[in-house]
C-alpha positions in Angstrom: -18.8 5.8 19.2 -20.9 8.7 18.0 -24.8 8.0 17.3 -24.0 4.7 16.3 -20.9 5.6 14.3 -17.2 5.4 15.1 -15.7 8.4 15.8 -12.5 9.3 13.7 -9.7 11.8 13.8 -6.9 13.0 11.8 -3.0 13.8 13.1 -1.5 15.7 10.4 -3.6 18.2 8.3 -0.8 18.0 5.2 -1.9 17.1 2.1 -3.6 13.5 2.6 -4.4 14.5 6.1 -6.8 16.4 4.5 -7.9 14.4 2.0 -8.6 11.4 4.8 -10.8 14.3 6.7 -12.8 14.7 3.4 -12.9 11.3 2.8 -14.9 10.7 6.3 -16.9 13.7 6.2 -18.4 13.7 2.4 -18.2 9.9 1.3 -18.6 7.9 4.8 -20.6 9.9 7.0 -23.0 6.7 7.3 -20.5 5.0 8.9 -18.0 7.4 10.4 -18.4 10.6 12.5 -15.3 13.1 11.7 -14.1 14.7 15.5 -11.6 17.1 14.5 -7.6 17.0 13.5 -4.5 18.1 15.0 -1.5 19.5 13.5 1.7 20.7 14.7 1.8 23.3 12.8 -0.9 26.4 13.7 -1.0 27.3 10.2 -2.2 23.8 9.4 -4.9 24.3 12.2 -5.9 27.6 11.1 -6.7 26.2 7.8 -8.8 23.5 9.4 -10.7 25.1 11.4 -11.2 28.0 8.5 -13.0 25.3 6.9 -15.3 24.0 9.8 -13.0 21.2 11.3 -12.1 21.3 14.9 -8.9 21.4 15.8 -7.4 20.1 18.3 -4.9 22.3 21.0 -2.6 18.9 21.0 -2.1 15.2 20.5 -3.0 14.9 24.1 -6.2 16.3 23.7 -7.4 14.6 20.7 -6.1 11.1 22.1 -8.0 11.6 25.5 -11.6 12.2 23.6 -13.3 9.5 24.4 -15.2 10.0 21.1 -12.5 9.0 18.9 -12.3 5.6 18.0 -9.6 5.7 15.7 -7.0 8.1 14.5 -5.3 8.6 11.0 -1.8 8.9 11.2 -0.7 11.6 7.8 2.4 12.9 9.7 6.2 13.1 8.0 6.9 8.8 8.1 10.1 9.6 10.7 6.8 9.9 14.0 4.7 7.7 12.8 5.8 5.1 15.2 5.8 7.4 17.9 2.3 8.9 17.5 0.7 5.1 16.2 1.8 3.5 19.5 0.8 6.8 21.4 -2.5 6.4 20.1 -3.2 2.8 20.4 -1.7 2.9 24.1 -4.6 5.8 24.8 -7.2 2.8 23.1 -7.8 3.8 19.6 -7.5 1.9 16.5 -4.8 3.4 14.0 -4.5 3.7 10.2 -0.8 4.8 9.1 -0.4 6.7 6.3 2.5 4.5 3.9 4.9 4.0 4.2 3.8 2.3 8.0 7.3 3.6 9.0 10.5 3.7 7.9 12.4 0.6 9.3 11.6 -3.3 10.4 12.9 -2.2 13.8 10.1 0.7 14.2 7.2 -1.5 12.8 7.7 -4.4 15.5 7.3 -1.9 17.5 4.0 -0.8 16.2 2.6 -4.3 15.7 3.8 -5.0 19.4 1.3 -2.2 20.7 -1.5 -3.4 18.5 -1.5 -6.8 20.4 -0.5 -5.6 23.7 -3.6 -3.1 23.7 -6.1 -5.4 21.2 -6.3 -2.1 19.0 -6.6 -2.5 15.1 -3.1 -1.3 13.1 -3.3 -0.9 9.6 -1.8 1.1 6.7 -3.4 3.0 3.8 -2.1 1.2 0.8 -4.5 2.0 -1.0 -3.0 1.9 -4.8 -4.2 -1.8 -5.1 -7.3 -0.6 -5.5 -6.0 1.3 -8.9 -7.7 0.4 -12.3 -4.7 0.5 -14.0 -3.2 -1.8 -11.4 -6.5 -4.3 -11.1 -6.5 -4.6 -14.9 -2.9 -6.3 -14.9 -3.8 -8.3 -12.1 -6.7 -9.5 -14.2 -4.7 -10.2 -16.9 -2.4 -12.2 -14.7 -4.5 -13.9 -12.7 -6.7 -15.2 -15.5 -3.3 -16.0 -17.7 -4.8 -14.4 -20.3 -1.4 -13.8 -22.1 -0.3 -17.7 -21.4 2.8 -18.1 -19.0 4.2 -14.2 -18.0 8.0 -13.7 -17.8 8.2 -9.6 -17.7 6.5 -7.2 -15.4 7.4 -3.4 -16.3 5.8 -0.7 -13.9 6.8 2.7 -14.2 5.6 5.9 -12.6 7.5 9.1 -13.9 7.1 12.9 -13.5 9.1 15.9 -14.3 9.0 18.5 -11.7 11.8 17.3 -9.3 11.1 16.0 -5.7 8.7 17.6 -3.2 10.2 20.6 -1.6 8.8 20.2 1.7 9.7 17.3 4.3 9.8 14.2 1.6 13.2 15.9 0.6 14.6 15.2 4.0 16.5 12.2 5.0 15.7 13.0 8.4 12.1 12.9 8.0 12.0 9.6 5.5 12.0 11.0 2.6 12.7 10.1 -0.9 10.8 9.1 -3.3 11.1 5.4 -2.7 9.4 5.8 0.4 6.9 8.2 -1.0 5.7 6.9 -4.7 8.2 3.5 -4.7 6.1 1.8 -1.4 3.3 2.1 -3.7 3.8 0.2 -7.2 6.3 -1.9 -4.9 3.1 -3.4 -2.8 1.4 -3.7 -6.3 4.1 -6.2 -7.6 4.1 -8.3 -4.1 0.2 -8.2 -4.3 0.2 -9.0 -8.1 2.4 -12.1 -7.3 1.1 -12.7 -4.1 2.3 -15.8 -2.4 5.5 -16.4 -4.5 9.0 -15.9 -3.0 11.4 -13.2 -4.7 14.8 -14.9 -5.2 16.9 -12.0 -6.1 17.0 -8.1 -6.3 19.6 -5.1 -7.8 18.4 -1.5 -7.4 19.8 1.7 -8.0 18.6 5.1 -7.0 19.1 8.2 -8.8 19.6 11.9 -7.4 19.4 14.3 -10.5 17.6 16.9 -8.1 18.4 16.0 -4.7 21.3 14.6 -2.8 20.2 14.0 0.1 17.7 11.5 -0.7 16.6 9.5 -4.0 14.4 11.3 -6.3 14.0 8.2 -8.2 14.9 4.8 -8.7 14.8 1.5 -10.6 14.6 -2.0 -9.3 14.8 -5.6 -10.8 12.8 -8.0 -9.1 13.2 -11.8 -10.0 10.8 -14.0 -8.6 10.9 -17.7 -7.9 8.3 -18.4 -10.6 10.6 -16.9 -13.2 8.8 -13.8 -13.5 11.4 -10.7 -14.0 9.4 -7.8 -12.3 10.7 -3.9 -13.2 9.8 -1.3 -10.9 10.9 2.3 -11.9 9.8 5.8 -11.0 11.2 9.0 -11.5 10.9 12.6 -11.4 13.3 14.3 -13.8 11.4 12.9 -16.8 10.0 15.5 -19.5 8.7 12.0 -21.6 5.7 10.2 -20.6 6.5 6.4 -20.5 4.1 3.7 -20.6 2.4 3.5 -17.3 2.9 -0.9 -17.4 3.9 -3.2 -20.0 4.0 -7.1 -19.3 5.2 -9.8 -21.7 3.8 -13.6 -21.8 4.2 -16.5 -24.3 1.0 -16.1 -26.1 1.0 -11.9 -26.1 1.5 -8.9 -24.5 -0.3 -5.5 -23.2 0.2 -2.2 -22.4 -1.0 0.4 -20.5 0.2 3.9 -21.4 -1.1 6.1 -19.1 -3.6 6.2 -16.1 -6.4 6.7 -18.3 -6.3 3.3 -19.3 -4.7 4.0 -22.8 -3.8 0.5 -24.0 -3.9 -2.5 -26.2 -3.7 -6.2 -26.0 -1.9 -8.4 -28.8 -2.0 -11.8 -29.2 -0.7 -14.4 -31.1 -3.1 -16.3 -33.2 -1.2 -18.4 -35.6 2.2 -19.8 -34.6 3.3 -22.0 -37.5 3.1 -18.5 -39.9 6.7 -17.7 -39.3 7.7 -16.4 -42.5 8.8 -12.8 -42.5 9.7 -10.4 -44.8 12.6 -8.6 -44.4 12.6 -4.9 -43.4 15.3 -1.7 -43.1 16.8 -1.6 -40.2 18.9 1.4 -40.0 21.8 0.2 -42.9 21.2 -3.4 -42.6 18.2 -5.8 -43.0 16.5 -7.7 -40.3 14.0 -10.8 -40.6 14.2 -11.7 -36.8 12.7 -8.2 -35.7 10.0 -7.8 -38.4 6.3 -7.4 -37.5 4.5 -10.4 -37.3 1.8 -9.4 -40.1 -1.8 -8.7 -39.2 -2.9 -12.1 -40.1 -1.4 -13.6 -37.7 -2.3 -11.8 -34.4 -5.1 -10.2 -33.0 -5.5 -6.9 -31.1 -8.2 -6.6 -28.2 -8.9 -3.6 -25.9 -8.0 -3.9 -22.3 -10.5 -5.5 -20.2 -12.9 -3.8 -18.0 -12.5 -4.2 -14.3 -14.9 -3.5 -11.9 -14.0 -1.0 -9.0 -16.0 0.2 -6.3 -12.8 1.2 -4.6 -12.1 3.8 -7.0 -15.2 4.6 -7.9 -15.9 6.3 -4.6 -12.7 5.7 -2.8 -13.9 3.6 0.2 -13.3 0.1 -0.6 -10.3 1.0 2.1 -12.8 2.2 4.5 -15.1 -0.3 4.4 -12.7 -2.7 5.2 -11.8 -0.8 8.1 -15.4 -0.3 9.1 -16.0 -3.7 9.2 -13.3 -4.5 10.8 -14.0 -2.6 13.5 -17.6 -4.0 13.6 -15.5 -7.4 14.1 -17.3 -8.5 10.6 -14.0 -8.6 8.8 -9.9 -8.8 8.7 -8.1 -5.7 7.8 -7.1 -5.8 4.2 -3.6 -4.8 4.8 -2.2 -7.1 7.4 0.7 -6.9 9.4 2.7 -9.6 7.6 2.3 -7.8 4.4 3.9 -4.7 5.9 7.0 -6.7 7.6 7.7 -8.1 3.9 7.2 -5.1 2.6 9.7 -2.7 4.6 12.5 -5.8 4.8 12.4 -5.4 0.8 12.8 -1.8 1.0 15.8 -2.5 3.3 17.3 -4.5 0.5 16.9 -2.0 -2.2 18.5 0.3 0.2 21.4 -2.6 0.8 21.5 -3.4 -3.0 21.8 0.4 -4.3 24.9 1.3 -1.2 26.5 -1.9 -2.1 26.0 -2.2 -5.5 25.0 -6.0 -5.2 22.4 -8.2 -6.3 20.6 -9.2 -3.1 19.5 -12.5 -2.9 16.0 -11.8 -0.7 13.8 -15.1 0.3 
């Protein structure tokens, strides 16, 4: 420790390398002294120390500071095994960038140094603490919409896949690893604690052969809840950011500003309907219920202090360290995670529903 603080440190100055060294220097300097960075690359370390960081002359170096408590893995996701056991076997605590890594294999690994050498190993999920995200789980949780049966989460772009290593199979790339982890841990965390029965994925390579530049996935868990996960980055659309279905109404979020509406049935014997034009025929079945028998509400509000000022990960972490507190993103959490990954990759070769827990 550092003046009372715990000394941190940054392997990989990419793009959230960087942002984790801003992160400790302007928003938790209270709790957390920044030490320095390395990178493999001496461009990277050029840029670092261009704007006032130290950097580090090798891993070896920055592992051997006796100042460093823990270390923030932002490397491509093929070394992060190698460089998180590295670390914890020189006796600091490590935070992984996601994905942790990319196999079930490499994480027991991982989890095997973090109790063999008592040192903290998490991973920086940190999408569950998105308002977007927390507002669904609000809406869930408090069954505001009566029983749920469809989940839809969809994260689309149009630009084609990252050109640099998350292109690369060799590396881990693809964007299942990169943007999928993410609303994928949101859906096990939304229905935290049930089992998923089944699984079908396919992946999509519009831009990229090598590795997926997008994907959809059909979850069905064991409560009957039909969970769609879907991103994408050959879209010139925006879709709807969520959309989730129960028996008394349903809401939508359009985009991550919180866009959105909630409708709700209010008067269920009022099933007349007239008739409307549907295409060349006539339709009573899909008519709109008329305004006097539901009721629109905005979305709720949902406090956040961990987007606010992007630290509810942090403190966590701080805390934990202090021995105050578990780590927020726990090692079982991770195993479940990366064995569903290795489905959808099973499911999407195969072409096969996989039948998961």
């Amino acid at each position: 420790m550092v003046n009372g603080k715990f000394g941190g440190a940054v392997i990989g100055y990419g793009g959230m390398g960087s942002w984790h060294t801003r992160k400790m220097i302007q928003q938790m300097q209270d709790d957390i002294e920044f030490i320095g960075i390395y990178d493999i690359n001496p461009e990277r370390a050029k840029v670092a120390e261009e704007n006032g960081i130290r950097a580090f002359s090798s891993r070896e170096e920055l592992l051997c500071d006796e100042r460093i408590d823990f270390v923030v893995v932002a490397t491509p996701n093929d070394v992060h095994r190698e460089i998180a056991v590295d670390a914890m076997a020189h006796g600091k605590h490590v935070i992984s960038e996601k994905p942790v890594t990319t196999s079930s294999e490499e994480l027991e690994k991982m989890i095997a140094a973090s109790n063999q050498y008592g040192k903290i190993f998490t991973t920086h999920q940190n999408r569950r603490w998105d308002p977007d995200y927390l507002v669904i789980k609000k809406l869930y949780d408090e069954g505001t919409l009566g029983r749920v049966f469809n989940i839809e989460s969809k994260v689309h772009g149009s630009r084609g896949i990252p050109g640099d290593w998350r292109n690369q199979k060799a590396h881990g790339g693809g964007m299942l690893f990169d943007w999928g982890i993410h609303i994928i841990d949101q859906a096990l965390m939304l229905l935290d604690g049930v089992e998923i029965e089944s699984l079908y994925a396919r992946l999509d390579n519009v831009t990229n052969e090598e590795v997926d530049d997008g994907f959809k996935l059909e979850l069905r868990f064991k409560n009957g809840v039909d969970y769609h996960v879907e991103v994408g980055t050959s879209n010139f659309i925006e879709l709807n950011r969520w959309y989730i279905q129960g028996e008394n109404g349903t809401a939508i979020i359009r985009d991550w500003d919180l866009n959105g509406e909630i409708v709700m049935v209010t008067d269920w014997e009022n099933k007349d309907a007239v008739p409307i034009q549907a295409g060349v025929g006539l339709t009573k079945t899909m008519a709109p219920r008329t305004d006097d028998t539901i009721d629109r509400y905005p979305l709720p509000f949902v406090e956040n202090k961990g987007f606010d000022d992007r630290s509810e990960f942090y403190r966590n972490l701080v805390a934990t360290m202090r021995g105050e507190e578990t780590q927020t993103v726990t090692h079982d959490q991770q195993r479940r995670l990366i064995r569903l990954v290795e489905a959808i990759f099973e499911s999407a070769k195969d072409n096969k529903v996989v039948y998961f827990e």
